[in-house]
C-alpha positions in Angstrom: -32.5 36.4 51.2 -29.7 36.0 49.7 -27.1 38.4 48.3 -23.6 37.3 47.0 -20.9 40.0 47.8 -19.4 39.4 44.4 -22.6 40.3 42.8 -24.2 43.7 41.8 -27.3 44.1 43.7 -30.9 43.5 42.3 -32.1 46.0 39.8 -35.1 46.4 41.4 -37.2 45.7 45.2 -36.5 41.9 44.9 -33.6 39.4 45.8 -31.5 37.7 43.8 -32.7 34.4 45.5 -34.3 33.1 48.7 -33.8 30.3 50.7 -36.1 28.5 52.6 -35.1 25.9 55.5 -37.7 23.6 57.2 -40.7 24.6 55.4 -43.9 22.9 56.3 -45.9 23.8 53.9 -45.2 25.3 50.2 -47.6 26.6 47.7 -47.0 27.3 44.1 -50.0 29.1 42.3 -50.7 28.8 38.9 -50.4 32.2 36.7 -53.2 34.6 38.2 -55.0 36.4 36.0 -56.9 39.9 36.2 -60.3 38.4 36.8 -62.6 39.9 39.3 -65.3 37.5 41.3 -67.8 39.4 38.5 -65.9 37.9 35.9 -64.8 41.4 34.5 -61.6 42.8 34.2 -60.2 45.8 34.3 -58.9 48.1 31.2 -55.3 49.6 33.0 -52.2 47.5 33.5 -52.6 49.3 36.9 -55.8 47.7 37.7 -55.1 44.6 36.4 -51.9 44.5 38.6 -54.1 45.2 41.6 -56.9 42.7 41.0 -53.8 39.9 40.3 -52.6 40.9 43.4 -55.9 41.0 45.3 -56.4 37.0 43.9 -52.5 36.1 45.3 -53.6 37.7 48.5 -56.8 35.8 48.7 -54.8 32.2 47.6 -52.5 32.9 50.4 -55.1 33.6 53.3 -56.8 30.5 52.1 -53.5 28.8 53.0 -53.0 30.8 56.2 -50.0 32.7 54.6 -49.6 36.1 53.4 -47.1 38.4 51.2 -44.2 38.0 53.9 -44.0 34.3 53.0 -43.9 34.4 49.4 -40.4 33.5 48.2 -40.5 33.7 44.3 -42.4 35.7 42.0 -43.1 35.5 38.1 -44.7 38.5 36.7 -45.5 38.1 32.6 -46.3 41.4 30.7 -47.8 41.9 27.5 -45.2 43.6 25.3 -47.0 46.8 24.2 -45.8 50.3 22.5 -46.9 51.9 27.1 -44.1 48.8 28.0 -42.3 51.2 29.9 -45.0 52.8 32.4 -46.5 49.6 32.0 -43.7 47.8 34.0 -43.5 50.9 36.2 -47.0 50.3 37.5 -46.6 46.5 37.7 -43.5 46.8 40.0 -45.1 50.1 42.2 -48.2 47.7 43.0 -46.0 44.8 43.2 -43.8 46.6 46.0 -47.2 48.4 47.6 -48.3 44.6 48.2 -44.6 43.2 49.3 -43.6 46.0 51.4 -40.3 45.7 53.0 -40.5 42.5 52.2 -38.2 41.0 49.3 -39.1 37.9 47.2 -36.9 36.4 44.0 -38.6 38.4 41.4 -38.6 37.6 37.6 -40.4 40.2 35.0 -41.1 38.8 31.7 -42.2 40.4 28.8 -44.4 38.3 26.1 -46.4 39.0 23.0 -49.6 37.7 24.6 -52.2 35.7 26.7 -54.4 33.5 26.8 -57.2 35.9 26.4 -56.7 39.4 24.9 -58.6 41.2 27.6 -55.1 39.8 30.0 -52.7 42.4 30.0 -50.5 40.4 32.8 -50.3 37.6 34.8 -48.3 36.4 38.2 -47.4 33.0 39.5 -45.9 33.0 42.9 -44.4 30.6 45.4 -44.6 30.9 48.9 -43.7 29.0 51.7 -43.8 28.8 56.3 
């Protein structure tokens, strides 16, 4: 992690970058969507956030890596009049999954998906 002493410190549980020497293996996921195996998906922003989390969490194992080797994070957020608890229950799962464990983290607010149903997305990087 890195942290600049001429810099204020993150606004939130993340870091204002990472850096990774002698990686032997990277992934990058594409942006994750709230689909469960069923193909539904569910009707909070918290749910959703859990189920996107649940499928980075699965990617990972499948790579024999888990939340502690994730370097960089992109969350994107449909813009809606709930933004604010919204957010709020994107970053409290985000830090659930993460733990002590701090990431470079960007949030990004847009005016939608690809489908409607999608309230959010995530696309991560991780690397060992």
């Amino acid at each position: 992690e890195i942290q600049p002493d001429h810099m204020a410190p993150p606004a939130a549980n993340y870091a204002h970058a990472v850096k990774v020497d002698g990686a032997t293996s990277l992934v990058f996921t594409s942006g994750v969507v709230p689909t469960m195996p069923d193909g539904t998906v569910p009707a909070t922003m918290e749910g959703q956030a859990r189920v996107v989390w649940a499928n980075l969490l699965e990617i990972l194992r499948s790579a024999e890596m888990n939340a502690t080797h994730v370097v960089s994070i992109t969350t994107y957020v449909v813009a809606s009049p709930t933004l604010t608890a919204d957010l709020a229950s994107v970053m409290a799962v985000r830090d659930e999954v993460m733990g002590a464990h701090r990431a470079a983290s960007t949030l990004v607010t847009v005016p939608a998906l690809a489908r409607a149903e999608w309230l959010m997305e995530i696309s991560l990087v991780a690397a060992r």
